[in-house]
N, C-alpha and C positions, 0 to 999 in steps of 0.2 A: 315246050311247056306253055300251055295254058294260061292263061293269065285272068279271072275276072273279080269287079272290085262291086260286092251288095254293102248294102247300109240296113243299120237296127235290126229287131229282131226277130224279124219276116225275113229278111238278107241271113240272117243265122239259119232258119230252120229252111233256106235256099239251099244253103251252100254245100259244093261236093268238092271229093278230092282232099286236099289238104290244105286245113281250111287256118285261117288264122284271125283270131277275134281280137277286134284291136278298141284298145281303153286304153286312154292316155293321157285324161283326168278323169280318175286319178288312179286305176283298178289295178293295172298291169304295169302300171309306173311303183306303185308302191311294192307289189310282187319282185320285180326287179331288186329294189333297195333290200328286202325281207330277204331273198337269199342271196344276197350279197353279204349279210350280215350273219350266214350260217344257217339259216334256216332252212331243215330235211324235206319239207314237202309241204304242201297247199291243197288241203280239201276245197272245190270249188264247186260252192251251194248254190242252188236258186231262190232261197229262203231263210229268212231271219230264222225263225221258227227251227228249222233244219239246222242250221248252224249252233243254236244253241244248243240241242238235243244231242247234238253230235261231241260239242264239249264237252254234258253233262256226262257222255256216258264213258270219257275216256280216249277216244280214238283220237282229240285235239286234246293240246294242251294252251293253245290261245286262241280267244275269238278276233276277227278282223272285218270292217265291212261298213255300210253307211244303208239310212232309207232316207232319199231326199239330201243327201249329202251329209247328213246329220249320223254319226256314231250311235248305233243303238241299244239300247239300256242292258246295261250288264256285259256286251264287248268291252276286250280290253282294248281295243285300239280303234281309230275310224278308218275309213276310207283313205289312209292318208302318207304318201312317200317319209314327209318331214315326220312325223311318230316315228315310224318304222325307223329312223335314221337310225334315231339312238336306243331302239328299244334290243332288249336281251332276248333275241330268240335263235342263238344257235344251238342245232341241235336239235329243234323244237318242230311239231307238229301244229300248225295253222288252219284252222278252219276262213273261212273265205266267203261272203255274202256281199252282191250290190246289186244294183237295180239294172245295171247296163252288161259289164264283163262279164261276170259269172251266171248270168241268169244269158246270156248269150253263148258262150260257155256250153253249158248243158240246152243251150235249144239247137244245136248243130249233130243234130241225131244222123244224118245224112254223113256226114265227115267219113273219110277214111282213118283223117291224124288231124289233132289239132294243135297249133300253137296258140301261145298267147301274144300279143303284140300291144308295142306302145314305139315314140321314138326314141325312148331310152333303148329297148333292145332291137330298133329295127333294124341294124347291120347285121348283129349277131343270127336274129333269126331268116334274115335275105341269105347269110352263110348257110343256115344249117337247112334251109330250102332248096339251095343246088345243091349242097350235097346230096341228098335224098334224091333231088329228079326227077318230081313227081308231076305224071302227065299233064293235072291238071292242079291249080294253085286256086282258092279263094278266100281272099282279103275281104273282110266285113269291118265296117267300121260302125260300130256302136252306139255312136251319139247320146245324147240324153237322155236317160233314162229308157236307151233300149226303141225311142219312141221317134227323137227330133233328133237331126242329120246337125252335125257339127263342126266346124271349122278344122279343132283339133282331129280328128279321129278321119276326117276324109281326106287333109292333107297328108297323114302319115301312113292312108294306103294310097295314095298318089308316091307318097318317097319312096316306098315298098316297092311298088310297080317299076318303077322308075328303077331303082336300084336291081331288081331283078334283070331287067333289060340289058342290064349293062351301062347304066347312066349315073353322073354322081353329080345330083342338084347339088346345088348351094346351099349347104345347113341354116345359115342364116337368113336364107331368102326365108325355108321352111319356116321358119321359130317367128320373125317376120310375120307371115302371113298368119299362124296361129294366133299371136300376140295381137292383131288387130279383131281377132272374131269375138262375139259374144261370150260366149264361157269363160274366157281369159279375163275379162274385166273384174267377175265376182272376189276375184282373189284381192283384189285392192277396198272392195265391201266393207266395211268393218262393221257392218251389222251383219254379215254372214262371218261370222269368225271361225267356222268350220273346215272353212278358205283358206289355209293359211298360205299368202304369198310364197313361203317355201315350197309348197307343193306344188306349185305352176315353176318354180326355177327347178327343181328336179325333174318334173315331166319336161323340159325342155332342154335337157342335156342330151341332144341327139347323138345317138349311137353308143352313148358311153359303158355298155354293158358289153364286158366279157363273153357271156353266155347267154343263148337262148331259153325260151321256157318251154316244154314241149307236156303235152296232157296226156295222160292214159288214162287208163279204168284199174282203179284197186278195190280189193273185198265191194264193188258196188259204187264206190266213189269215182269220182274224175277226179283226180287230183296231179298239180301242176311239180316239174321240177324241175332247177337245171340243168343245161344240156350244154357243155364246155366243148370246143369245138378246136 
């Protein structure tokens, strides 16, 4: 197996094989909590715009998503693991917009199969990556706004790699190294309150996801869903 690790999303529209977009504040961390909580599937938009059209017309029955970090007008939920903790969506169809994951997401036209990645699922999906055996693996990590390379999202395709290999870092060296980068600070902000501290302690529950997220194409969409392993 192949192994290579691109960044943002020129590293998305790179990458071949079986590619995995990694958002880990806060895209695919929150995904993770959403169907943990029962939720059937995740439409995953490149656009605001898109995402609501998609709820008006029926095919979601919730919107999910951030621009700039910020929840926007008329989703029901942000960008955000701690929402999702306690929100009511088993069962339920999820529409999906952000500026990094899912706009990476859909710029991986090249992929054979994609996952999605955070360090919440990255055991689960390091499993369902040797299972499959696919000749060639590409780990993208997404960073900011798709644009600027990030602590969180390059350490957690360094664990990736690493755990593919056969290696098992030290979780809390990981969480460690995150916790001192730049991104990690805004959650203590209290003038960004979109931040919410709980969303940085559940993106940093390494490995503790069950199942993997893996992406297809339905009626037209990409849309994300558990994969129990």
């Amino acid at each position: 197996m192949e192994i290579r690790i691109e960044s943002l999303i020129e590293g998305a529209r790179r990458a071949e094989g079986t590619v995995v977009i990694i958002d880990v504040y806060r895209a695919f961390s929150a995904e993770a909590v959403a169907f943990a909580r029962g939720a059937e599937k995740i439409i995953l938009v490149p656009s605001v715009d898109l995402a609501r059209e998609i709820k008006s017309s029926g095919k979601a029955h919730l919107s999910m998503g951030e621009v700039h970090g910020i929840r926007p007008e008329g989703f029901d939920f942000g960008n955000s693991p701690w929402e999702l903790s306690s929100a009511n969506v088993r069962g339920k169809t999820l529409v999906h917009s952000t500026m990094a994951g899912t706009v990476g997401v859909n710029s991986a036209t090249k992929a054979d199969c994609i996952y999605v990645g955070s360090l919440v699922l990255a055991q689960a999906t390091v499993k369902a990556l040797l299972r499959d055996n696919p000749a060639l693996v590409t780990l993208v990590a997404m960073g900011d706004g798709g644009k600027y390379r990030t602590d969180e999202d390059e350490q957690c395709a360094l664990y990736m790699r690493n755990l593919l290999e056969g290696r098992q870092p030290d979780r809390e060296a990981v969480r460690s190294l995150v916790m001192a980068g730049g991104q990690s600070k805004k959650y203590d902000d209290k003038s960004q309150p979109q931040y919410h501290p709980k969303d940085r302690s559940i993106a940093l529950e390494v490995d503790s996801s069950p199942f993997a997220v893996k992406v297809g194409r339905e009626d037209g969409f990409l849309v994300s869903r558990p994969v129990y392993l």
